[in-house]
C-alpha positions as a Markdown table, in Angstrom:
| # | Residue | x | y | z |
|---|---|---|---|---|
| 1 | Unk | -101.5 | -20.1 | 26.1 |
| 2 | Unk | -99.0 | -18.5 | 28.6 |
| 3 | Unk | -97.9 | -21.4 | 29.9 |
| 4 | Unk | -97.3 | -22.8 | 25.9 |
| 5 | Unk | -95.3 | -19.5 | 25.2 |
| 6 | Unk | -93.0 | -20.2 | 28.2 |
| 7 | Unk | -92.4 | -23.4 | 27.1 |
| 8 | Unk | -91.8 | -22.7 | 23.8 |
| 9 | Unk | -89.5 | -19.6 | 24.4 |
| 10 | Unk | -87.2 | -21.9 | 26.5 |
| 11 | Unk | -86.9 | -24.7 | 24.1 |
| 12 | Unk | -86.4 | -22.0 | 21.1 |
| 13 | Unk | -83.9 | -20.2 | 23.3 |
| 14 | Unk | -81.8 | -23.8 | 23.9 |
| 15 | Unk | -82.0 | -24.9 | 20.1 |
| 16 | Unk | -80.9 | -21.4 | 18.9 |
| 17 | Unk | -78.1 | -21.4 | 20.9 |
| 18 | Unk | -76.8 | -24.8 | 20.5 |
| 19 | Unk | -77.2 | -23.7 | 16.2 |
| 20 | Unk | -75.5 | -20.2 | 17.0 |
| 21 | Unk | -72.9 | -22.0 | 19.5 |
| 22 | Unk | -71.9 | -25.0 | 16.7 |
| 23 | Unk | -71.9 | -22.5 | 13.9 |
| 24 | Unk | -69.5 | -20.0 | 16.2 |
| 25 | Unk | -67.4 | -22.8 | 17.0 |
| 26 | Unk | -66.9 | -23.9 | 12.8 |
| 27 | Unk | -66.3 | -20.0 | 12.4 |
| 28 | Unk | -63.8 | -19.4 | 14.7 |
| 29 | Unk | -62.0 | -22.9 | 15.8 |
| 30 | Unk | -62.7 | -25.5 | 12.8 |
| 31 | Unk | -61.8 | -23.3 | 9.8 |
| 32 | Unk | -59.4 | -21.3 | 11.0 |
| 33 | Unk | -57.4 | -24.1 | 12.7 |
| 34 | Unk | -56.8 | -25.8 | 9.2 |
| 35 | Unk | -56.1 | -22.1 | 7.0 |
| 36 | Unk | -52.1 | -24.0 | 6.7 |
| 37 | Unk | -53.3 | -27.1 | 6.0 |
| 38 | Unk | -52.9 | -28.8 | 2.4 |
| 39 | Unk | -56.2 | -28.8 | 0.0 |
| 40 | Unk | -55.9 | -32.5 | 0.3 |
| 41 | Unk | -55.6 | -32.5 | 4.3 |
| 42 | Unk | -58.8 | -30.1 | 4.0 |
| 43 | Unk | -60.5 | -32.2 | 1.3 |
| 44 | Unk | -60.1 | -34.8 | 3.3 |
| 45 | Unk | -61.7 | -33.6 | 6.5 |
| 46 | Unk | -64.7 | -31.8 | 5.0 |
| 47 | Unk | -65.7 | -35.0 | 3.2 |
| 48 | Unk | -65.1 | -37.0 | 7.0 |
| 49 | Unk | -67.3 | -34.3 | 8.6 |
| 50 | Unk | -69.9 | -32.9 | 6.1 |
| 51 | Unk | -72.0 | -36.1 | 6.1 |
| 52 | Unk | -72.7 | -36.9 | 9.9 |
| 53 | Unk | -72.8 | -33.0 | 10.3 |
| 54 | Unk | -75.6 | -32.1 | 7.7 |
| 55 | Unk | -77.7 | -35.3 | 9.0 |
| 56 | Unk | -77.7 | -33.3 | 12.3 |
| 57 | Unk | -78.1 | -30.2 | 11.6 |
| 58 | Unk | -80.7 | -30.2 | 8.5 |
| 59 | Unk | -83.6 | -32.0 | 10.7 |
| 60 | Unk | -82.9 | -29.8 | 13.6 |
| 61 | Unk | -82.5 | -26.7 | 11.8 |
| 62 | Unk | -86.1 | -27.5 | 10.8 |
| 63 | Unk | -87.0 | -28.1 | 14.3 |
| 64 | Unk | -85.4 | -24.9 | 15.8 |
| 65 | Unk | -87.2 | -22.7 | 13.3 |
| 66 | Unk | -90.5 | -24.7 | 13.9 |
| 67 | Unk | -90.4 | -23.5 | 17.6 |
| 68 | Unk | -89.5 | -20.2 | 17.0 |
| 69 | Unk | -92.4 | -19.9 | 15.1 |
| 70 | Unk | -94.1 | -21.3 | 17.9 |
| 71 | Unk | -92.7 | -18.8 | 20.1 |
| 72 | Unk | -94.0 | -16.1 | 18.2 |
| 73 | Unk | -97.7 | -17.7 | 17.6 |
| 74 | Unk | -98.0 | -18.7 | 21.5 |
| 75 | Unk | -96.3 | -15.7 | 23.1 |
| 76 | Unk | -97.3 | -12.7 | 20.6 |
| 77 | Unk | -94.1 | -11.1 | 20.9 |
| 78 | Unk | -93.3 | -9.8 | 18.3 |
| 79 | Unk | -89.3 | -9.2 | 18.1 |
| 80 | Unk | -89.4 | -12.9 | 17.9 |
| 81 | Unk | -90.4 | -12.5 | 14.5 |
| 82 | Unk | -86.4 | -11.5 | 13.9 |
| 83 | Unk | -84.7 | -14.7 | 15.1 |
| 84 | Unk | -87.5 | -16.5 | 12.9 |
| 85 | Unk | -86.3 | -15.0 | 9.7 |
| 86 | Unk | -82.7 | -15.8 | 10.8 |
| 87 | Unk | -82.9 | -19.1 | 12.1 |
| 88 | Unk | -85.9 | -19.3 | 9.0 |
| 89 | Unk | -83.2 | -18.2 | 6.4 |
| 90 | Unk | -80.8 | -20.8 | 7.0 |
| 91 | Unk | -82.3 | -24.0 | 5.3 |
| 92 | Unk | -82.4 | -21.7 | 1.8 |
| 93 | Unk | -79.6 | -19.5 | 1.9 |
| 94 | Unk | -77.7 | -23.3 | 2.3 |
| 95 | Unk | -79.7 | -24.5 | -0.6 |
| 96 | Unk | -78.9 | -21.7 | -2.9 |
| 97 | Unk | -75.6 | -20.1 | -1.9 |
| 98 | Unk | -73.7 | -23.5 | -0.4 |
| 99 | Unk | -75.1 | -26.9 | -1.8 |
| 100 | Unk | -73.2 | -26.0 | -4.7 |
| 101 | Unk | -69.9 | -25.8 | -3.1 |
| 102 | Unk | -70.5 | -28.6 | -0.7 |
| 103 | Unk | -71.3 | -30.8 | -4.3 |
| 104 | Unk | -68.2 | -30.0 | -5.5 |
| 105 | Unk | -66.6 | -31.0 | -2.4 |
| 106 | Unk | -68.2 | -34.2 | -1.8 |
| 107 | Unk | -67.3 | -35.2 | -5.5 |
| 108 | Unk | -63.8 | -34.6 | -5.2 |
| 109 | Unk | -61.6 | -37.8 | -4.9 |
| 110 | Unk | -57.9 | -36.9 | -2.5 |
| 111 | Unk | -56.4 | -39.1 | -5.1 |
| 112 | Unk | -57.2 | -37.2 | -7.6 |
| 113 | Unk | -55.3 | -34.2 | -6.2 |
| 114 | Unk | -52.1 | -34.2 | -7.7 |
| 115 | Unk | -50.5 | -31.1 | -8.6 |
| 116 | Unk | -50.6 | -27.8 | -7.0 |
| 117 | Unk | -53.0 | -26.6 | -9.0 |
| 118 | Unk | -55.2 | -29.3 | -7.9 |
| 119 | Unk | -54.1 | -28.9 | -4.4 |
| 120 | Unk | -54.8 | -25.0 | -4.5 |
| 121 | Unk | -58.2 | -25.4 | -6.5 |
| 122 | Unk | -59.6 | -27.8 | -3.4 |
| 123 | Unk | -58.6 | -25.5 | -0.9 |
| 124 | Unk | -59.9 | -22.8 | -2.6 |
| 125 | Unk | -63.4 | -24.1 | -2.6 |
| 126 | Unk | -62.7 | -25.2 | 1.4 |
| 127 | Unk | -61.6 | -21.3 | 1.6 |
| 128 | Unk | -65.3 | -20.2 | 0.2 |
| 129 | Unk | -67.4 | -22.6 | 1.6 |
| 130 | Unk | -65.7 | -21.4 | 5.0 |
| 131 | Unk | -66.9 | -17.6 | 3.6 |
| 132 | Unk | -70.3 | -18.7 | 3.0 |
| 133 | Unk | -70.6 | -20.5 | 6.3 |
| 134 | Unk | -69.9 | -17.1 | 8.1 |
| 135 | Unk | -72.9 | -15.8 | 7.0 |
| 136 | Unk | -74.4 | -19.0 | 8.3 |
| 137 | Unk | -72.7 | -17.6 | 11.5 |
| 138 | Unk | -73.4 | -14.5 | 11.5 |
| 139 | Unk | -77.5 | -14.9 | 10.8 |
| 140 | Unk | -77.8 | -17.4 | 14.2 |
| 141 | Unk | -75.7 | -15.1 | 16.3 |
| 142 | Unk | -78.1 | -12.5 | 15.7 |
| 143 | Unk | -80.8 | -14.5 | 15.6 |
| 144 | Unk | -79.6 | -15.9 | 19.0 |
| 145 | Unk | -78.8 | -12.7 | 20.6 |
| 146 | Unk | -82.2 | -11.3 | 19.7 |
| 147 | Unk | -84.1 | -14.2 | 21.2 |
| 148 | Unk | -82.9 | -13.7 | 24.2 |
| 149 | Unk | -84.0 | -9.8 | 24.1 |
| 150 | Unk | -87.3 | -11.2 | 23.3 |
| 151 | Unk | -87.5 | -13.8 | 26.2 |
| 152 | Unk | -85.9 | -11.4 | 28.8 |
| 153 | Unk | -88.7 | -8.7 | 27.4 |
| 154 | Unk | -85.4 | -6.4 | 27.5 |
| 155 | Unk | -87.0 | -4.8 | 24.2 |
């Protein structure tokens, strides 16, 4: 089973990171690069992105978490068990705390924006779905940073 646990520590540790690296990247590049950018413009964009993104990253969000459990069935380590309830979290705290705002994004029409008001009420919701995704953020950076404690056996 040793040779299992290695194998499965290594694949966890590269699909953790590239989840904590993409979600990072969102964070700190994506939403704040369009903070002075109309609701519209943002409308716009989220509705271009959101589609191809969430058919990536809902199957291997799945996959990530199914080989972190892995990693702590094969290798018995048990500080594992901490970027499994990170990575683990994800799929529901989307599901409860975001799909509602993503909803209301993805059935918003641009042309439909046509006061300020309208502008400001899109960007608004771009504004809080950005807040939400931070925690998205923040839960595979610590998962991620703990996983490779685990692997390094630094714990």
């Amino acid at each position: 089973m040793k040779e299992t646990g290695k194998f499965f520590e290594a694949a966890a540790l590269f699909g953790t990171g590239i989840v904590a690296g993409l979600t990072f990247y969102i964070s700190k590049v994506e939403i704040p690069s369009r903070k002075d950018d109309t609701g519209a413009y943002n409308l716009a964009n989220y509705q271009h992105v959101f589609p191809p993104s969430a058919a990536f990253m809902r199957p291997f969000g799945l996959i990530v978490t199914a080989l972190v459990g892995g990693t702590v069935y094969t290798t018995r380590k048990s500080l594992w068990c901490a970027p499994l309830l990170c990575f683990g979290s994800l799929g529901p705290f989307t599901a409860l705390a975001i799909a509602g705002t993503n909803e209301k994004l993805m059935s918003k029409k641009t042309l439909e924006i046509m006061t300020p008001e309208d502008d400001k009420e899109v960007k608004d919701l771009v504004i809080h779905w950005g807040k939400l995704h931070n925690v998205r953020t923040g839960l595979s950076l610590v998962g991620f940073a703990v996983a490779i404690v685990a692997a390094l056996d630094l714990a």
